[in-house]
N, C-alpha and C positions, 0 to 999 in steps of 0.2 A: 398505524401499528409499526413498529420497530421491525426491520427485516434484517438477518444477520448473514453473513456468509463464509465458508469456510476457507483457509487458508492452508491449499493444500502441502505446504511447502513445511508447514507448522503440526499442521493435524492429523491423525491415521500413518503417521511414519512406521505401521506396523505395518502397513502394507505394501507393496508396490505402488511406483507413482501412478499408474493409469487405472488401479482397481481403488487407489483413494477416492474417486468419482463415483465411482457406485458405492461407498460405504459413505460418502457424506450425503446422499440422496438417501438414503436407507434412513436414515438420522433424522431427516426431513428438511434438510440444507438447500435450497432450490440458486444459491449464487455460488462459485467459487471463484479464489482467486490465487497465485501463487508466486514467487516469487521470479521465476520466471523456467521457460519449456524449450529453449528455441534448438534443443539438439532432438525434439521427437517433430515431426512433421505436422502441418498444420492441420491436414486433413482427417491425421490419426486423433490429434486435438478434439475436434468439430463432433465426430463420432459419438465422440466418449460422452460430449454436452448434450448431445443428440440423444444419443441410448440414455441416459438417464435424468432427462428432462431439467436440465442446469444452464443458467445464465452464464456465461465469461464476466463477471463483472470488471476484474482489473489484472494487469500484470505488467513485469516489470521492464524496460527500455535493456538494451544489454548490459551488464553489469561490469564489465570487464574480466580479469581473473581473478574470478571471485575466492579460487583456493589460497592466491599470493595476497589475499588481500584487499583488492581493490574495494570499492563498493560505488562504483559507477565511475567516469569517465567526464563528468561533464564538465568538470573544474581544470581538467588537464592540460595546457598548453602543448601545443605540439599534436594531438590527439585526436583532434577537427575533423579532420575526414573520416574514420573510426567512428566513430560518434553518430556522421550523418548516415553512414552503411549499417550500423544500426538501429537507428531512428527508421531506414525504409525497411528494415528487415520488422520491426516492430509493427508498422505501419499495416504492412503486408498481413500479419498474421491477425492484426486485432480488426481488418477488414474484413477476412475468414470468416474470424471467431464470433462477427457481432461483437465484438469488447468496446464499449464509448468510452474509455478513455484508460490510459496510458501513464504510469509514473515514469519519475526520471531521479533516480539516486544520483545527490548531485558529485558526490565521490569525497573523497579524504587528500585533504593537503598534506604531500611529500613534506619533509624535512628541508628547509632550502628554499621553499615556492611562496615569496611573500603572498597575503592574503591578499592584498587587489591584484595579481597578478592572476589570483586563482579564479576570484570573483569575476572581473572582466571577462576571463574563457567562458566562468558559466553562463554569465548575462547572454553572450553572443549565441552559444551553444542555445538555453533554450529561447531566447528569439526568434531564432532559425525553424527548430523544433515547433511551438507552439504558432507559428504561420504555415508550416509544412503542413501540420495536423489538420490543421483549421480547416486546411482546403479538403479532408475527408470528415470532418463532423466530428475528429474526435478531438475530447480531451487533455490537454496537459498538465500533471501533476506532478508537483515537488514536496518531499517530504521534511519534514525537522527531525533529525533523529540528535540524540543524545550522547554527549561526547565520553561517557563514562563505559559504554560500551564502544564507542564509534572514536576513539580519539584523532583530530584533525578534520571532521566534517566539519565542512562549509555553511553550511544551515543546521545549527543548531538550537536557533530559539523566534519566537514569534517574532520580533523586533527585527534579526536579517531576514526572515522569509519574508516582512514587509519592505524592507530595504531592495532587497533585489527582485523582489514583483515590479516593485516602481521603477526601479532601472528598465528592467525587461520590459515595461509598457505593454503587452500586449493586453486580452480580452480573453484569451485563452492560455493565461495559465492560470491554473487552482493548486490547491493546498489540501496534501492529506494530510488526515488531522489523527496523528495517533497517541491516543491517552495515555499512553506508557511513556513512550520519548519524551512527555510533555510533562508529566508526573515527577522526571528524576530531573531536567533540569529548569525547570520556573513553576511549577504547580498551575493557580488559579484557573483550571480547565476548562469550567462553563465561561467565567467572564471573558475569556478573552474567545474559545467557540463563539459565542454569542456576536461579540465586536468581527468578526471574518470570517462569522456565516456565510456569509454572501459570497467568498472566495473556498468555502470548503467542499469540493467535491467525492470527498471520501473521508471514510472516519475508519479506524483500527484498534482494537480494545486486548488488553493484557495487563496483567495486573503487576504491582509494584512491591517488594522485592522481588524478585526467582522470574517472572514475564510469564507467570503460570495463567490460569482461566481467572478471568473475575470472579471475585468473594476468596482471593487465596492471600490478599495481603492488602495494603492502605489505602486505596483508590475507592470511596463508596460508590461504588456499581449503581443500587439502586437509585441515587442522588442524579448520577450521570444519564441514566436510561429516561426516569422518569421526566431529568432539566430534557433530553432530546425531543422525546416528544411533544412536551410544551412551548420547545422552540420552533415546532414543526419541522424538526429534519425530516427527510422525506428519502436519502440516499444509506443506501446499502452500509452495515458496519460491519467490517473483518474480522472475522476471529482469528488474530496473530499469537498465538501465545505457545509457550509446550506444556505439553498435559501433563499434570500432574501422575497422573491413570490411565488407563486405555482410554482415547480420545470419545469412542461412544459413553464409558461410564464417568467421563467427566463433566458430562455438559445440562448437569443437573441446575447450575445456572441459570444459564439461559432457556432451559423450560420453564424458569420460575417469571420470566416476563414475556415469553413468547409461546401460546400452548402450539407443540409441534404435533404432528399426524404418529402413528403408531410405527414404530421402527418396524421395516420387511426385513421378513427373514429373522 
């Protein structure tokens, strides 16, 4: 059966970040995931997972400044140590949390910054990363995001996320796999899922145009849900998107392939 999980970062923005937690348990959400918390304490974290019976399934490595722009760090020459002070501040907290595993936005190339110059930082950066991890049992993921909202990322389509796994050689890094990035720049979503199954340790769902809920635009959802489980995915899928609606009466969706328990309250 299909498990979904909520993204708090995306979902319930009606409410404060730490009562998001109880409103996506209400909902009947038992994962959440977010973009990333590292300014609330880890312990206040733990709690919240705690009180309202919620997995940590994923979040994000430091993002850098994310107000000016950045969207991760790991492609940045000069940057190296930054990086690794966030990698064990990461480390640290998704040991807390229970979280198996850990993305890494690999960041946007400056103006100026030839592309194998950016490339090489990152190969190193998660080399580094993905043997640091290894030695707690977690996780290393990289995502593909999409250069039309993300102009200058570095892994923008299946072919360099293969390109630089294989540089990086390790065993511990995976691929999250998100339908929407993958939707605006190369499509063919199951075939190519299906060919690096085997490297996908997360999947994230939003729909194509507006990155609203599934069933809101091109992406056939049901096509996606039902190829999932006949591939036997077996890992958690993120509900990344912004709602349409208030987040609880949005997700008439995904009732329609997951029956959920009766919303409390």
């Amino acid at each position: 059966m299909l498990k979904f999980n909520a993204n708090l970062t995306q979902l319930y923005t009606e409410y404060d970040f730490l009562d998001r937690f109880a409103a996506a348990a209400a909902d009947g959400f038992r994962g959440i995931e977010y973009r990333a918390a590292y300014h609330i304490p880890k312990e206040v974290l733990l709690e919240h997972l705690r009180q309202n019976g919620l997995e940590q399934v994923l979040f994000n490595l430091p993002l850098g400044n994310w107000d000016a722009g950045e969207r991760g760090i790991a492609c940045l020459p000069g940057r190296e140590e930054e990086f690794r002070h966030g990698l064990e501040q990461a480390a640290d907290y998704a040991r807390t949390l229970g979280c198996p595993q850990l993305n890494c936005l690999a960041g946007l190339k400056p103006d100026g910054l030839k592309d194998e110059a950016a490339e090489e930082t990152l190969c190193g950066n998660l080399r580094y990363a993905a043997d640091r991890l290894a030695k707690d049992g977690i996780r290393l993921l990289v995502e593909i995001l999409n250069r039309r909202d993300n102009p200058g990322c570095v892994i923008s389509s299946v072919a360099k996320f293969e390109e630089i796994a294989g540089r990086v050689g390790s065993d511990n890094l995976f691929l999250q796999y998100d339908f929407y990035h993958l939707q605006v720049m190369q499509g063919d979503l199951i075939r190519n899922f299906e060919r690096l199954q085997s490297r996908i340790a997360h999947v994230q769902v939003a729909d194509n145009p507006g990155r609203h809920e599934p069933g809101t635009g091109e992406i056939n959802y049901p096509f996606i849900f039902e190829s999932l489980e006949l591939l036997g995915y077996n890992g958690w899928i993120g509900c990344e998107y912004a709602p349409k609606d208030r987040t609880s009466a949005a997700l008439g969706w995904m009732r329609a392939f997951v029956p959920q328990p009766e919303r409390i309250g």
